[in-house]
mmJSON file of the N, C-alpha and C atoms, coordinates in Angstrom:
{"data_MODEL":{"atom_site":{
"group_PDB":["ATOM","ATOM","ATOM","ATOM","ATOM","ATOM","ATOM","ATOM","ATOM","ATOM","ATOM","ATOM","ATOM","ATOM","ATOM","ATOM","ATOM","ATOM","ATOM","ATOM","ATOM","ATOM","ATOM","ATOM","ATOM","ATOM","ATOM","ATOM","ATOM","ATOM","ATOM","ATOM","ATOM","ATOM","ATOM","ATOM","ATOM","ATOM","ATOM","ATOM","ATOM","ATOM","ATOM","ATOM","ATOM","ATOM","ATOM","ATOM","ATOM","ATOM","ATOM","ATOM","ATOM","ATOM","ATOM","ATOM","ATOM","ATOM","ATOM","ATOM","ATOM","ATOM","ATOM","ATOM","ATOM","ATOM","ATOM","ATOM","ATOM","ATOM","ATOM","ATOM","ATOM","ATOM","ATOM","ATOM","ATOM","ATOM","ATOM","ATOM","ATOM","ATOM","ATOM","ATOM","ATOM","ATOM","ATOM","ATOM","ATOM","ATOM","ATOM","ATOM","ATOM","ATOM","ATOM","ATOM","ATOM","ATOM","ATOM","ATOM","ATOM","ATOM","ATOM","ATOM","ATOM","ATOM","ATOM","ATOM","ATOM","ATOM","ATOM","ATOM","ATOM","ATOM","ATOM","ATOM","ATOM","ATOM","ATOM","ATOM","ATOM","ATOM","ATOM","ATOM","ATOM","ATOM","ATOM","ATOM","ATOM","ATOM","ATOM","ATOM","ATOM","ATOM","ATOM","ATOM","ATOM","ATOM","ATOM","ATOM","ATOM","ATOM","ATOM","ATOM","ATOM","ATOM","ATOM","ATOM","ATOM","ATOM","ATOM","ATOM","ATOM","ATOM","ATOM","ATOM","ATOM","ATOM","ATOM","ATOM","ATOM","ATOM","ATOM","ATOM","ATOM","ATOM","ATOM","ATOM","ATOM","ATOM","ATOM","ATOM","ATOM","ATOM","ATOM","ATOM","ATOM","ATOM","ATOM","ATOM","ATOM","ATOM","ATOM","ATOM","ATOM","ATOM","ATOM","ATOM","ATOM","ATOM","ATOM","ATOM","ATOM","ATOM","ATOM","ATOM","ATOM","ATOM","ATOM","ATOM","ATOM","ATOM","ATOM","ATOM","ATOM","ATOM","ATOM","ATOM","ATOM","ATOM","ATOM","ATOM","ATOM","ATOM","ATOM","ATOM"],
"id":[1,2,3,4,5,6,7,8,9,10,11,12,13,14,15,16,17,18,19,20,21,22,23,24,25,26,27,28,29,30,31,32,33,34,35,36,37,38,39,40,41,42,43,44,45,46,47,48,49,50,51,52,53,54,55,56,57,58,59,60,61,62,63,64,65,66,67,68,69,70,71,72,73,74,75,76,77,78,79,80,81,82,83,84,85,86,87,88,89,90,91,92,93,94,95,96,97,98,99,100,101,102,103,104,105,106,107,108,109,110,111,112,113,114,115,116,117,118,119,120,121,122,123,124,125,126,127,128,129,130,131,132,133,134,135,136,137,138,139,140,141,142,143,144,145,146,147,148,149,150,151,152,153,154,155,156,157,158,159,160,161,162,163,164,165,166,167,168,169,170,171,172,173,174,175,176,177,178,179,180,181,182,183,184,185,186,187,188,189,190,191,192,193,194,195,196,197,198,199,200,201,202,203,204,205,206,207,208,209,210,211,212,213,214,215,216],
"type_symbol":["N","C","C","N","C","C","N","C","C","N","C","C","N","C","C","N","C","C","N","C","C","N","C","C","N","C","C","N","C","C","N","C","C","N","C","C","N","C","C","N","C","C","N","C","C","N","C","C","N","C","C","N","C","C","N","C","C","N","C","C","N","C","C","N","C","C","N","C","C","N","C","C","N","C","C","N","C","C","N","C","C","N","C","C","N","C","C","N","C","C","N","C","C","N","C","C","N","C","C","N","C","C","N","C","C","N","C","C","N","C","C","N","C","C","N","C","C","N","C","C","N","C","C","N","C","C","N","C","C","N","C","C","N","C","C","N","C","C","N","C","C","N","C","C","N","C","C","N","C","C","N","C","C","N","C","C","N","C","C","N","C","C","N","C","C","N","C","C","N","C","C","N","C","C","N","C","C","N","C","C","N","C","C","N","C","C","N","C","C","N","C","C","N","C","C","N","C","C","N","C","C","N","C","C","N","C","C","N","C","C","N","C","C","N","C","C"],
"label_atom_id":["N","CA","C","N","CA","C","N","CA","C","N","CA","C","N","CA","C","N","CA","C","N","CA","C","N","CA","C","N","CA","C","N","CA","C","N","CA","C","N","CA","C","N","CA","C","N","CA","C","N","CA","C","N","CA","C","N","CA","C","N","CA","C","N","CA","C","N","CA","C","N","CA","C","N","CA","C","N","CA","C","N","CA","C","N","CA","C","N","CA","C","N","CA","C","N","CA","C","N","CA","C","N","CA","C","N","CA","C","N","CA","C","N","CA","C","N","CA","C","N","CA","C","N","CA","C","N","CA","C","N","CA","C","N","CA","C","N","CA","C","N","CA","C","N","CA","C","N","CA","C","N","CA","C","N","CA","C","N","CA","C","N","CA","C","N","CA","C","N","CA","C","N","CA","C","N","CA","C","N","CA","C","N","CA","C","N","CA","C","N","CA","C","N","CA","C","N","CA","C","N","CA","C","N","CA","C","N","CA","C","N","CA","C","N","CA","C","N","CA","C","N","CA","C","N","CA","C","N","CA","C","N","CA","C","N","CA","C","N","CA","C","N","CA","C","N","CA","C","N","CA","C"],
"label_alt_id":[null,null,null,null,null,null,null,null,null,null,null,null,null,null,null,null,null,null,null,null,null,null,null,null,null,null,null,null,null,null,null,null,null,null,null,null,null,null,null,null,null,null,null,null,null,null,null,null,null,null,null,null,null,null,null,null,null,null,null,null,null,null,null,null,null,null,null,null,null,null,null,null,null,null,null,null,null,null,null,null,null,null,null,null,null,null,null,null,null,null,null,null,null,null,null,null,null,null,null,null,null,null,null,null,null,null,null,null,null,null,null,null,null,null,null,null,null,null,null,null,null,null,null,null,null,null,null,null,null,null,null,null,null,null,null,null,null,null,null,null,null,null,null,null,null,null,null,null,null,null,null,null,null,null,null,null,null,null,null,null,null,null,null,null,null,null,null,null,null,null,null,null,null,null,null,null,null,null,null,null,null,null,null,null,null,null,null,null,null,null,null,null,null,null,null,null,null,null,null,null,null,null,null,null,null,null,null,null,null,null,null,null,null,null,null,null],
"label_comp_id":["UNK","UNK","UNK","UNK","UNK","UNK","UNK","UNK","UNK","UNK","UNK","UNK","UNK","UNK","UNK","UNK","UNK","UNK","UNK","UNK","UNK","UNK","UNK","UNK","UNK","UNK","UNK","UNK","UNK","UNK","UNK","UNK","UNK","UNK","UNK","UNK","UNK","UNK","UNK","UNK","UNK","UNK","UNK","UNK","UNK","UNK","UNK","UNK","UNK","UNK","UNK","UNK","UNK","UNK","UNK","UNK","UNK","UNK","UNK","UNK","UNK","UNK","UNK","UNK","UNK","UNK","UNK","UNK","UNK","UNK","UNK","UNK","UNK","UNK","UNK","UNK","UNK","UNK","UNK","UNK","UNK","UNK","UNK","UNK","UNK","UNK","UNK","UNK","UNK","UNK","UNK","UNK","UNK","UNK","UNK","UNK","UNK","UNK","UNK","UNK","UNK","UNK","UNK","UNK","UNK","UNK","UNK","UNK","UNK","UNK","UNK","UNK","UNK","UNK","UNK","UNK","UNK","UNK","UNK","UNK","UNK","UNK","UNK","UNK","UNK","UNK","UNK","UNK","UNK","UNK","UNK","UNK","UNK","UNK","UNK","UNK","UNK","UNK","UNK","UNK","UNK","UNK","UNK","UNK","UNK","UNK","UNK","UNK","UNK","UNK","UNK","UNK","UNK","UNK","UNK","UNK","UNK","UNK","UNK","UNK","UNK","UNK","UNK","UNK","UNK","UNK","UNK","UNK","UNK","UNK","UNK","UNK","UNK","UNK","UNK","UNK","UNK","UNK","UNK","UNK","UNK","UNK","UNK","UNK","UNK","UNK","UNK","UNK","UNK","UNK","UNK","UNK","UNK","UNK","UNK","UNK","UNK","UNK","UNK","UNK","UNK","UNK","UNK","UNK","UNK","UNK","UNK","UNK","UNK","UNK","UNK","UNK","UNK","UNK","UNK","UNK"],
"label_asym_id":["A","A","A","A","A","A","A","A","A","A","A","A","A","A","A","A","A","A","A","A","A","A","A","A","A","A","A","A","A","A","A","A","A","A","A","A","A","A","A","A","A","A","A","A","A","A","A","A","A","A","A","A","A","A","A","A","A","A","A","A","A","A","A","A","A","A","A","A","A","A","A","A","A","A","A","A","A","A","A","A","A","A","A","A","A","A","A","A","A","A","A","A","A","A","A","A","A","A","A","A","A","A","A","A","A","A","A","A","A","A","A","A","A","A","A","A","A","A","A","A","A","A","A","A","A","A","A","A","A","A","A","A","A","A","A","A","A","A","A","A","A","A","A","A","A","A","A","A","A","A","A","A","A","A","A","A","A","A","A","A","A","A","A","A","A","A","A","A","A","A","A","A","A","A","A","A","A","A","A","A","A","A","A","A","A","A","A","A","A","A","A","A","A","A","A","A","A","A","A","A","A","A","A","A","A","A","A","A","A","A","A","A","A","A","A","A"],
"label_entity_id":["1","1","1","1","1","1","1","1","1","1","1","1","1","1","1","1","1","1","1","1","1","1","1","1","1","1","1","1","1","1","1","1","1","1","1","1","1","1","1","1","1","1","1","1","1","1","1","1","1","1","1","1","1","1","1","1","1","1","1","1","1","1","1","1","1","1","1","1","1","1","1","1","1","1","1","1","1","1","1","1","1","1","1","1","1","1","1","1","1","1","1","1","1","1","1","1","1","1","1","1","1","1","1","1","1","1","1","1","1","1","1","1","1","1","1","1","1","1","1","1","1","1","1","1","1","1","1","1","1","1","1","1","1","1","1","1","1","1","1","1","1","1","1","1","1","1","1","1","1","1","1","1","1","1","1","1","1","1","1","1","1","1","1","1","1","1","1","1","1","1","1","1","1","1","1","1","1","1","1","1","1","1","1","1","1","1","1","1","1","1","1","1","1","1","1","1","1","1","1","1","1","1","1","1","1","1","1","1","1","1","1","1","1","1","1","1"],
"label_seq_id":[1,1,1,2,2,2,3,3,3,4,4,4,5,5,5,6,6,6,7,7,7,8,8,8,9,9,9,10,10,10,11,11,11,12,12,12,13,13,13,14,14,14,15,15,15,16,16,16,17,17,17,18,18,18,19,19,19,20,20,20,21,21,21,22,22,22,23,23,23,24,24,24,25,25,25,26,26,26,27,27,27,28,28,28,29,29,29,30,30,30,31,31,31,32,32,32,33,33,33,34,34,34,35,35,35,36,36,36,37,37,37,38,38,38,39,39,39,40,40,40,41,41,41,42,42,42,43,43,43,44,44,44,45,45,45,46,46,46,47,47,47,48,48,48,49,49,49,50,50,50,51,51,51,52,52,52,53,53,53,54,54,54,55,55,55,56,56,56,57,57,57,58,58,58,59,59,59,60,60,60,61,61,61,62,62,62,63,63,63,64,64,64,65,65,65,66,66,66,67,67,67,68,68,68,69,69,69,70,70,70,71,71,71,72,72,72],
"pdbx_PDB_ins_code":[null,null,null,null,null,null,null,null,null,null,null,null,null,null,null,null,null,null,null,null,null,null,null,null,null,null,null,null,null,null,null,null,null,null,null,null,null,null,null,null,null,null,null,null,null,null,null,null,null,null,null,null,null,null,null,null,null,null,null,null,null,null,null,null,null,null,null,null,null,null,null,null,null,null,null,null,null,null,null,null,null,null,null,null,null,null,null,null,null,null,null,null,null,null,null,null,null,null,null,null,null,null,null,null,null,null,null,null,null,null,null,null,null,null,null,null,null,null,null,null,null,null,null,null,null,null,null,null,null,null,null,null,null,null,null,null,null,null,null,null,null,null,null,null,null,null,null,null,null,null,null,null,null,null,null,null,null,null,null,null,null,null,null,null,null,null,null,null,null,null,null,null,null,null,null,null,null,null,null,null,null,null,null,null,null,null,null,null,null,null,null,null,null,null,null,null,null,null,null,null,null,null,null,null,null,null,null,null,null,null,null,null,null,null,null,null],
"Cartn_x":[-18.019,-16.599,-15.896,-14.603,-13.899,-12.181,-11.69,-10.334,-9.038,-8.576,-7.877,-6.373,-5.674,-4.619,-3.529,-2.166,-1.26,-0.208,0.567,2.177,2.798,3.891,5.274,7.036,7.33,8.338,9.093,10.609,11.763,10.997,10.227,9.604,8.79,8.695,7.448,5.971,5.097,3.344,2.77,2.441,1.919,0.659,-0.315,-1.39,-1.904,-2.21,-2.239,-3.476,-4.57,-6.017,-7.0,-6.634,-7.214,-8.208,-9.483,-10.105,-10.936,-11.526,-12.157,-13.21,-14.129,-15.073,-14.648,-14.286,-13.431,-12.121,-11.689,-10.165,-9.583,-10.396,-9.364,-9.571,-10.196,-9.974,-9.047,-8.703,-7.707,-6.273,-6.408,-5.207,-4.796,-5.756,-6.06,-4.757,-5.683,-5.05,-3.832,-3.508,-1.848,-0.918,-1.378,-0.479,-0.468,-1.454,-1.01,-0.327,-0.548,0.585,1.917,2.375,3.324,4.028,3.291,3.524,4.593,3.619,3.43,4.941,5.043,6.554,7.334,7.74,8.519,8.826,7.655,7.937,8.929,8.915,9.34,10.921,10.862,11.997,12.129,11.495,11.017,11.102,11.439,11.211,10.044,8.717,7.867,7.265,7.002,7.544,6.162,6.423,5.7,4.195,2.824,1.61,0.747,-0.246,-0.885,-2.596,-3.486,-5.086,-5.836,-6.203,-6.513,-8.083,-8.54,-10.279,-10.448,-11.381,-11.6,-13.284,-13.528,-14.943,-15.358,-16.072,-16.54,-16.748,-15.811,-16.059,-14.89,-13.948,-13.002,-12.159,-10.949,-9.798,-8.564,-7.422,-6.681,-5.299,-5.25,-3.805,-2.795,-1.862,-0.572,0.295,0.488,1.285,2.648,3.702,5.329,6.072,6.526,7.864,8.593,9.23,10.262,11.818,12.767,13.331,15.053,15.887,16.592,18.007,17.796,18.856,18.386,17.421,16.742,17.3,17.752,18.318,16.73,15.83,14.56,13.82,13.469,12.649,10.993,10.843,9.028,9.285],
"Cartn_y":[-0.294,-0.293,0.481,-0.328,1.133,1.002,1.672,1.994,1.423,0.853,-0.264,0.47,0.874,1.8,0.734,0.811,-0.309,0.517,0.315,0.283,-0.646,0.646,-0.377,-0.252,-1.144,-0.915,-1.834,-0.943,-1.715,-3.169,-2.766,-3.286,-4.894,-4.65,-5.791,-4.718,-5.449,-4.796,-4.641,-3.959,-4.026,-3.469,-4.668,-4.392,-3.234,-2.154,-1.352,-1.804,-2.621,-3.087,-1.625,-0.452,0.973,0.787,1.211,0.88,2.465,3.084,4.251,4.436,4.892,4.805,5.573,6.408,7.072,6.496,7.254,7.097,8.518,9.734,10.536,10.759,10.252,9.872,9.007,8.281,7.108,8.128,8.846,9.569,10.476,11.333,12.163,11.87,10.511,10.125,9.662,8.938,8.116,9.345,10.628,12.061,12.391,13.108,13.033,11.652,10.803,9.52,10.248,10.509,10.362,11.776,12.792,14.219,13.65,13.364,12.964,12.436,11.048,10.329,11.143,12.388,13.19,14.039,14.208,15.539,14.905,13.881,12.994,12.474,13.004,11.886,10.805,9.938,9.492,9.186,8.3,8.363,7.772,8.372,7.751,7.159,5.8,4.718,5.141,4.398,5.04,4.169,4.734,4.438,4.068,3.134,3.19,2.851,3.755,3.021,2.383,0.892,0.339,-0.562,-0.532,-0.271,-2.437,-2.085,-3.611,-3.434,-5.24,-4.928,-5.504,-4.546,-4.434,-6.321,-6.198,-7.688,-8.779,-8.07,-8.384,-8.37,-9.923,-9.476,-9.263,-8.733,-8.316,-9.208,-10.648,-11.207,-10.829,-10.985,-11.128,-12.159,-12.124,-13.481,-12.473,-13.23,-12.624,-13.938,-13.727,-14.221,-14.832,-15.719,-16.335,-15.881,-15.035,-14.258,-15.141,-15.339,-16.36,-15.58,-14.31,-13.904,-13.291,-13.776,-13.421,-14.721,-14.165,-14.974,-15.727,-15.23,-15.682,-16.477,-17.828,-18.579,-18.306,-17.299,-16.338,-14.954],
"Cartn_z":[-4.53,-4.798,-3.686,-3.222,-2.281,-2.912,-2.04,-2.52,-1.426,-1.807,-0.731,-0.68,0.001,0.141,0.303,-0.982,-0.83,-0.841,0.045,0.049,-0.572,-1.323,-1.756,-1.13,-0.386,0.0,-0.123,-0.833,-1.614,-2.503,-2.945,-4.784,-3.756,-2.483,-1.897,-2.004,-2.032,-1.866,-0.113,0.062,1.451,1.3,2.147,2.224,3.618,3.576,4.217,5.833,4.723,5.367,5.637,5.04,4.995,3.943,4.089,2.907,2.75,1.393,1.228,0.274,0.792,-0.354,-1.607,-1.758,-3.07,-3.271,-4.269,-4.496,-3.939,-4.199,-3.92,-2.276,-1.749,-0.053,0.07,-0.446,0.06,-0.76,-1.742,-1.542,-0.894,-0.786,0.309,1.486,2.596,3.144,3.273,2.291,1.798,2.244,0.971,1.243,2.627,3.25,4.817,5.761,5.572,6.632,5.654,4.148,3.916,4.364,4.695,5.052,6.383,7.086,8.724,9.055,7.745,8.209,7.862,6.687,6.422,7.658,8.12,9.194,10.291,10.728,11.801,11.545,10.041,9.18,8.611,8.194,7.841,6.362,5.521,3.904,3.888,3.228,2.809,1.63,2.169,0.922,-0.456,-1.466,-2.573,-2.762,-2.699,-2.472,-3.793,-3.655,-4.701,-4.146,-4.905,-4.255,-5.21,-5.173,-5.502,-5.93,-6.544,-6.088,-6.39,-4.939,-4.99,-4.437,-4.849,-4.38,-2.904,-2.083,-0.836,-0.367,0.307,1.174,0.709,-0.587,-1.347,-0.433,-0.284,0.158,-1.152,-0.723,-1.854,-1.154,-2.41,-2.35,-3.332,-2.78,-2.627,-3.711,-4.872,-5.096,-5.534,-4.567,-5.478,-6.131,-6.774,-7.762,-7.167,-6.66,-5.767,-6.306,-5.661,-6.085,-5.97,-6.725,-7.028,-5.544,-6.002,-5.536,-3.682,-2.964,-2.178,-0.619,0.154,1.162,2.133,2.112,2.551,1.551,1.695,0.902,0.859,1.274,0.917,0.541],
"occupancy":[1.0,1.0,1.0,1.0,1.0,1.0,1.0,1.0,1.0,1.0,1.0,1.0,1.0,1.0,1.0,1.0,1.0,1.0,1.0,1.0,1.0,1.0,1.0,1.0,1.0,1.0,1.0,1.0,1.0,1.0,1.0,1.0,1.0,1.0,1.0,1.0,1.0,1.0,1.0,1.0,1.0,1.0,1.0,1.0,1.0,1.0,1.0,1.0,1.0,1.0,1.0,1.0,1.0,1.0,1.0,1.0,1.0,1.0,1.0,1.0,1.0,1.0,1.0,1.0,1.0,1.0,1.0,1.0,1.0,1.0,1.0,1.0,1.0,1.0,1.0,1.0,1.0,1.0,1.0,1.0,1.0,1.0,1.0,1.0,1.0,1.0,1.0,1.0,1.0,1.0,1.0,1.0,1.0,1.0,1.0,1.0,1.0,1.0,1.0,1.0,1.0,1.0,1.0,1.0,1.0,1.0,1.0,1.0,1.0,1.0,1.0,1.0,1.0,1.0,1.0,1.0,1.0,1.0,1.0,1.0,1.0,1.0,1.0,1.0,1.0,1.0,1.0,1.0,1.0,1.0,1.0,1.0,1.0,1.0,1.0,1.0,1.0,1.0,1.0,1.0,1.0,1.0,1.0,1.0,1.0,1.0,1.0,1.0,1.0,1.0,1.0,1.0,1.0,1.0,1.0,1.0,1.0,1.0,1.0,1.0,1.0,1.0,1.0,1.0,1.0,1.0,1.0,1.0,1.0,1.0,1.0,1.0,1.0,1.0,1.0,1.0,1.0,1.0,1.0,1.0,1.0,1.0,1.0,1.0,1.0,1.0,1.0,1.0,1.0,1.0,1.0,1.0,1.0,1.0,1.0,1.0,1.0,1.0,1.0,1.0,1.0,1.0,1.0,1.0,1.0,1.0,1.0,1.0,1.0,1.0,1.0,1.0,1.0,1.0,1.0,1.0],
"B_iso_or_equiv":[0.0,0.0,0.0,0.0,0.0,0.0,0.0,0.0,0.0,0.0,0.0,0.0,0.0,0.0,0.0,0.0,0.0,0.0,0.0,0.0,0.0,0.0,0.0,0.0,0.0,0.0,0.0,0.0,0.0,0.0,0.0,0.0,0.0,0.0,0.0,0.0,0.0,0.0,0.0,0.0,0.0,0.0,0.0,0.0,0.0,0.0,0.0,0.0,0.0,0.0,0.0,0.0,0.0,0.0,0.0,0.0,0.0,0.0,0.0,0.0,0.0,0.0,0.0,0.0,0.0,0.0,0.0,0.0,0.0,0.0,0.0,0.0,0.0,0.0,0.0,0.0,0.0,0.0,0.0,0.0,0.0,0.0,0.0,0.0,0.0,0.0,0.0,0.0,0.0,0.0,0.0,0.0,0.0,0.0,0.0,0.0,0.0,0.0,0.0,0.0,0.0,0.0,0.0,0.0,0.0,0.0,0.0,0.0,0.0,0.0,0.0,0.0,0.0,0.0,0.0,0.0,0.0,0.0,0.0,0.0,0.0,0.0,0.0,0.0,0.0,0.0,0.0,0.0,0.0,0.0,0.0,0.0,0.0,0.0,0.0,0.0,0.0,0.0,0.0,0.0,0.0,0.0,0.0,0.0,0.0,0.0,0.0,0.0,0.0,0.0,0.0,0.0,0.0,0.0,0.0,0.0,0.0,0.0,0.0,0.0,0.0,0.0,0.0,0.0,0.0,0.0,0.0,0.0,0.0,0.0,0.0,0.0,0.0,0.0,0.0,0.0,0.0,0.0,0.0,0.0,0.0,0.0,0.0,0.0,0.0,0.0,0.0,0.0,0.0,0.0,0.0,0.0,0.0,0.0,0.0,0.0,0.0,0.0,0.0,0.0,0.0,0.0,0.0,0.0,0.0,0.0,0.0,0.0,0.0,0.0,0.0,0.0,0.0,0.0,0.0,0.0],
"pdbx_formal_charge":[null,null,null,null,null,null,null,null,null,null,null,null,null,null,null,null,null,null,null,null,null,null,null,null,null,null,null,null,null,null,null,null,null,null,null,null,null,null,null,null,null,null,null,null,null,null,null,null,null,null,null,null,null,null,null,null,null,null,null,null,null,null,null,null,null,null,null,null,null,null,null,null,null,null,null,null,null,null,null,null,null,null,null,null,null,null,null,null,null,null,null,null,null,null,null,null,null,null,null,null,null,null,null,null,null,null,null,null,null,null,null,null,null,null,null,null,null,null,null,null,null,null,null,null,null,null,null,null,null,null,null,null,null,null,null,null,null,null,null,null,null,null,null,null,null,null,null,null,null,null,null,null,null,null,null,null,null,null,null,null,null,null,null,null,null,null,null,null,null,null,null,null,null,null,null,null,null,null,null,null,null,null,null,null,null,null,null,null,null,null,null,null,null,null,null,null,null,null,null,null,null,null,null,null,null,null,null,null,null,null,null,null,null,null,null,null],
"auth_seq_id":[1,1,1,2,2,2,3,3,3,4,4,4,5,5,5,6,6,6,7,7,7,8,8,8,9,9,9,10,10,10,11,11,11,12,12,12,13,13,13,14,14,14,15,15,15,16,16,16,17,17,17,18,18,18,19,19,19,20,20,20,21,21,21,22,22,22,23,23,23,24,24,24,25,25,25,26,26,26,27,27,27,28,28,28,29,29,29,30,30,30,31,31,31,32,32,32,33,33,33,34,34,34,35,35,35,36,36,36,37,37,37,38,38,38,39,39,39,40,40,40,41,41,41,42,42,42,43,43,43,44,44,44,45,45,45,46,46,46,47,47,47,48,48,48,49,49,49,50,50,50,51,51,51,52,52,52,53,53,53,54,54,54,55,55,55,56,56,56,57,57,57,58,58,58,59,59,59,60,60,60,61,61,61,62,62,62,63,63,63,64,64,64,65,65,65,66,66,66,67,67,67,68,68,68,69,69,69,70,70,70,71,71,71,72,72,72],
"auth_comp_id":["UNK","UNK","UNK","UNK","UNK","UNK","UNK","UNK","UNK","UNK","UNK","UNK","UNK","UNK","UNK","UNK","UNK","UNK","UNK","UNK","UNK","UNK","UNK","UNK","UNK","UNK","UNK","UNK","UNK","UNK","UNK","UNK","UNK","UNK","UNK","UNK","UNK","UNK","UNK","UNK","UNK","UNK","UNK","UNK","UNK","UNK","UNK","UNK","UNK","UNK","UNK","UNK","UNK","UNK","UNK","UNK","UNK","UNK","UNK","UNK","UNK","UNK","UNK","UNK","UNK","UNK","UNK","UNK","UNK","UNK","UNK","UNK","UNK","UNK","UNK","UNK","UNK","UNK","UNK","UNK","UNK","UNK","UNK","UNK","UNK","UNK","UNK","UNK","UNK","UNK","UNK","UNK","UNK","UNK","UNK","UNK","UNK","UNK","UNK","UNK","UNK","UNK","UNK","UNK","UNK","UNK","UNK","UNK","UNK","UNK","UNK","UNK","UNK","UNK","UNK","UNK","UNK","UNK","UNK","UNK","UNK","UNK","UNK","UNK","UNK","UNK","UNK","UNK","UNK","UNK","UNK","UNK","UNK","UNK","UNK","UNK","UNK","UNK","UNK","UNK","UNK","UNK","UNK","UNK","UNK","UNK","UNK","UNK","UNK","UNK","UNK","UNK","UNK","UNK","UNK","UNK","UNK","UNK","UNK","UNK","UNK","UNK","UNK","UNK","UNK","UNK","UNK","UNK","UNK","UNK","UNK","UNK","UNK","UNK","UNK","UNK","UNK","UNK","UNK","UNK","UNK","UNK","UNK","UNK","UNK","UNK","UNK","UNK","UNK","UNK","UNK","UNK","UNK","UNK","UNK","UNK","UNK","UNK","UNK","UNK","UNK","UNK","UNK","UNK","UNK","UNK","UNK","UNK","UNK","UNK","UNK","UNK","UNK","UNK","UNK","UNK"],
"auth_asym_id":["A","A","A","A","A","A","A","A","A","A","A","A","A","A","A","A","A","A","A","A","A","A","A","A","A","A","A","A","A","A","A","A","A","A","A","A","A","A","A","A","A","A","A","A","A","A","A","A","A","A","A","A","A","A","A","A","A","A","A","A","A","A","A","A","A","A","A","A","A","A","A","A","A","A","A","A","A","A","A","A","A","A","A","A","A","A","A","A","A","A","A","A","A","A","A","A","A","A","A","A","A","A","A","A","A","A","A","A","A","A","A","A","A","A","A","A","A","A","A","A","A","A","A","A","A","A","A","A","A","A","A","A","A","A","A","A","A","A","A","A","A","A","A","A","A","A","A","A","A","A","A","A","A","A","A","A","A","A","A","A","A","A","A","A","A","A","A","A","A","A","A","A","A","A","A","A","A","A","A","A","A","A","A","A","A","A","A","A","A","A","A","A","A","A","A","A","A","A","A","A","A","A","A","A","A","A","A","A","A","A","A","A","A","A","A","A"],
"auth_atom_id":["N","CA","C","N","CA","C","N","CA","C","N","CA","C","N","CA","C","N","CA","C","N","CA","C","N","CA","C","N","CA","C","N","CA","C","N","CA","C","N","CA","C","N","CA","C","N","CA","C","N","CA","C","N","CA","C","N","CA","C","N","CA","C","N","CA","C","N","CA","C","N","CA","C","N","CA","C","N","CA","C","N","CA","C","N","CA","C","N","CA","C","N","CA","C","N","CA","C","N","CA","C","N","CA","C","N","CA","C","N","CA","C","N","CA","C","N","CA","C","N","CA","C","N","CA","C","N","CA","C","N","CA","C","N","CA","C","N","CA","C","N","CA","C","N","CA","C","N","CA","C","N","CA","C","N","CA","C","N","CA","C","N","CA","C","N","CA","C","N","CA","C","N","CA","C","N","CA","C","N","CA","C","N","CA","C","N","CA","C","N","CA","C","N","CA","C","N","CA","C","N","CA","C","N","CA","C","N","CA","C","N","CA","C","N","CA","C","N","CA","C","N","CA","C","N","CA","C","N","CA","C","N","CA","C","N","CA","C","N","CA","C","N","CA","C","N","CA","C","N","CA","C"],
"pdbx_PDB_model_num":[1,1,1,1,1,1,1,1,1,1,1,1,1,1,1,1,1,1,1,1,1,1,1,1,1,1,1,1,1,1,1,1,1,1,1,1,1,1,1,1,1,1,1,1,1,1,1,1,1,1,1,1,1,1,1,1,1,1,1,1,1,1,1,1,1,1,1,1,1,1,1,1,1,1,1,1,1,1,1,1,1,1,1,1,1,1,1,1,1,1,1,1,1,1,1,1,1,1,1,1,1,1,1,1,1,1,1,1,1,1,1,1,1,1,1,1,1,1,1,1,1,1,1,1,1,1,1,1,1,1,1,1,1,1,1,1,1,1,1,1,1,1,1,1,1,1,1,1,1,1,1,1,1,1,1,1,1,1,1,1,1,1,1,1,1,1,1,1,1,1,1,1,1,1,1,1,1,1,1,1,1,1,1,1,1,1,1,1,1,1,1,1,1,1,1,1,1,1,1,1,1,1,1,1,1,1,1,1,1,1,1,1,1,1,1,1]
}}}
């Protein structure tokens, strides 16, 4: 099992492609990048780690959003 590090920014998913054998390494990490963009200025967007299985890719499906000027 590892821990797949996802960003969320303004309510889209982002796949980070960071992967960790724990979870609290992959938070670990998340907290420092989010330290890092603060220090710089930076708002850092809100994180989640996700456990998938090794060799797993992690999709994506969104909602098609009515009020959304981009058709993806």
């Amino acid at each position: 099992m590892e821990f797949l590090l996802i960003w969320v920014l303004a309510g889209d998913v982002i796949d980070s492609g960071l992967r960790y054998q724990t979870a609290a390494k992959c938070f670990s990490e998340a907290q420092n990048s989010a330290s890092e963009m603060r220090d710089v200025g930076l708002s850092a967007p809100q994180f989640t780690c996700l456990p998938i299985a090794k060799d797993k890719n992690f999709k994506i499906y969104r909602q098609n959003s009515s009020n959304s000027r981009f058709p993806f």
